[in-house]
C-alpha positions, -999 to 999 in steps of 0.1 A, spaced: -244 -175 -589 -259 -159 -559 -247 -129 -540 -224 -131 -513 -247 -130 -482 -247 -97 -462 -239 -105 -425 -261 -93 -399 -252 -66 -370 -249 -96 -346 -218 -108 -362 -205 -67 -363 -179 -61 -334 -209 -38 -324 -234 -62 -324 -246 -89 -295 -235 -119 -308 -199 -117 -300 -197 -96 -267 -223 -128 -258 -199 -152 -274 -170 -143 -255 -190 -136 -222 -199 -175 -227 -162 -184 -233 -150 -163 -203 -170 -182 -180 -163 -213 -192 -129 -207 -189 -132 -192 -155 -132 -221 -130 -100 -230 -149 -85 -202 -139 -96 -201 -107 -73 -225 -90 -37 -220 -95 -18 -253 -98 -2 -267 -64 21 -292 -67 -5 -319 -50 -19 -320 -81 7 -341 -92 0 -367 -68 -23 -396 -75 -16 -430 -101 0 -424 -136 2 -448 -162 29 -446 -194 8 -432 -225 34 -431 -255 59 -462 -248 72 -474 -279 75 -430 -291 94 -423 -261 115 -454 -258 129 -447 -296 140 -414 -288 152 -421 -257 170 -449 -276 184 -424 -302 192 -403 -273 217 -428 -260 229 -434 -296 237 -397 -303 259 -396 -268 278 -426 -272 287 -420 -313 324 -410 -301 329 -440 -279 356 -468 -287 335 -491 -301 337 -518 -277 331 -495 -244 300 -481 -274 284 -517 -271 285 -520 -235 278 -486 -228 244 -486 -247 230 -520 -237 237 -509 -200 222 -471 -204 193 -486 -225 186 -515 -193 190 -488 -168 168 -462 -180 139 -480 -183 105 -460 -175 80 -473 -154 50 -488 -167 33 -470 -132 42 -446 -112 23 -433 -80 31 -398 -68 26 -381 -33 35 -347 -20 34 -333 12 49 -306 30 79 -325 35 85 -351 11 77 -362 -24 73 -400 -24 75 -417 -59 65 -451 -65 82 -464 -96 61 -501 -108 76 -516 -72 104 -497 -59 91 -468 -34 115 -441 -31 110 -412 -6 127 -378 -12 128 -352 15 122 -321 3 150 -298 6 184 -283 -12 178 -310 -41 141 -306 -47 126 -279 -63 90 -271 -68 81 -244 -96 45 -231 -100 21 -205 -119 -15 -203 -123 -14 -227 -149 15 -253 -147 35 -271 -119 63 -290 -118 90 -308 -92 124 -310 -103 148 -335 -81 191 -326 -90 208 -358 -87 247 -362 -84 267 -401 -85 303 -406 -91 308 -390 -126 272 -382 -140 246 -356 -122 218 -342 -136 175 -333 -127 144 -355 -129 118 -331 -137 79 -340 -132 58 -313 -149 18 -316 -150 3 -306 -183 -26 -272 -178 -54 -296 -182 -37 -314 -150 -42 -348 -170 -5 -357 -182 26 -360 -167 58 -356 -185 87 -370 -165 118 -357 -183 157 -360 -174 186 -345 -178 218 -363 -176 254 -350 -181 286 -370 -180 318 -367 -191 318 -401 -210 292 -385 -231 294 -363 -265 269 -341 -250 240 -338 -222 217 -365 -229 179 -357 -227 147 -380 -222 110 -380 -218 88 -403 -204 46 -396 -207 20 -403 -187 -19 -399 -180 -41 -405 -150 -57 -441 -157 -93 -448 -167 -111 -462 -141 -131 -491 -152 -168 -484 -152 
């Protein structure tokens, strides 16, 4: 069996190799960090990436709320939640100073921005949060952009006193490939 192999002063903490390494990682990394995120980034055409994932657990999501329903009201309650809460196959985003304008497959839906719209960003993340209110239910539609700026992750937050508990659901999406 041979001797373990003895590893050069380049790989030592004091050697050139590393500093180099991380010099080159560094400034590969650096245009990344050069522009925070701004919530335009969001805008543009998304397409859903993990349908039949995010339909079960938004499926077992409605299951879980409704367990403690009669089970009648249960039945009706679940086929309507489960029609309703459909995610779009597309949805086309714009933000401007004053609105944030969300097409949804074909319904357009424009949302000024103001007491219900919130827009959260750092250096490496942004997202847009809408808080919604109806009769009984309220709750936030939240549209956060993945680092990389490729994903979208639409996620909601609904509470209602019908319910066992607050029911929570994700829908995914990426920027489409454009056909070469």
């Amino acid at each position: 069996m041979a001797p373990p192999r003895r590893l050069s002063a380049g790989w030592r903490a004091g050697g050139t190799i590393l500093p180099s390494l991380a010099g080159c990682l560094l400034l590969n990394a650096a245009p990344a960090l050069a522009s925070p995120c701004s919530p335009t980034d969001l805008s543009g055409s998304w397409q859903r990436s993990h349908r039949s994932e995010d339909d079960a657990a938004r499926d077992a999501e409605i299951e879980r709320v409704t367990t403690s329903m009669n089970l009648v009201v249960r039945g009706i309650a679940r086929t309507i939640m489960k029609r309703s809460m459909q995610a779009a196959d597309r949805i086309e985003i714009g933000v401007t100073q004053d609105e944030l304008r969300v097409r949804r497959d074909d319904d357009e839906s424009e949302i000024p921005l103001g007491a219900n719209i919130s827009i959260h960003t750092t250096r490496d993340t942004c997202s847009i949060a809408e808080t919604w209110a109806n009769d009984a239910s309220y709750g936030t539609t939240e549209w956060r952009l993945s680092r990389d700026r490729t994903r979208l992750t639409v996620h909601h937050i609904v509470h209602d006193p019908h319910f066992d508990s607050t029911l929570n659901y994700a829908s995914r999406y990426r920027r489409p490939v454009s056909p070469q």
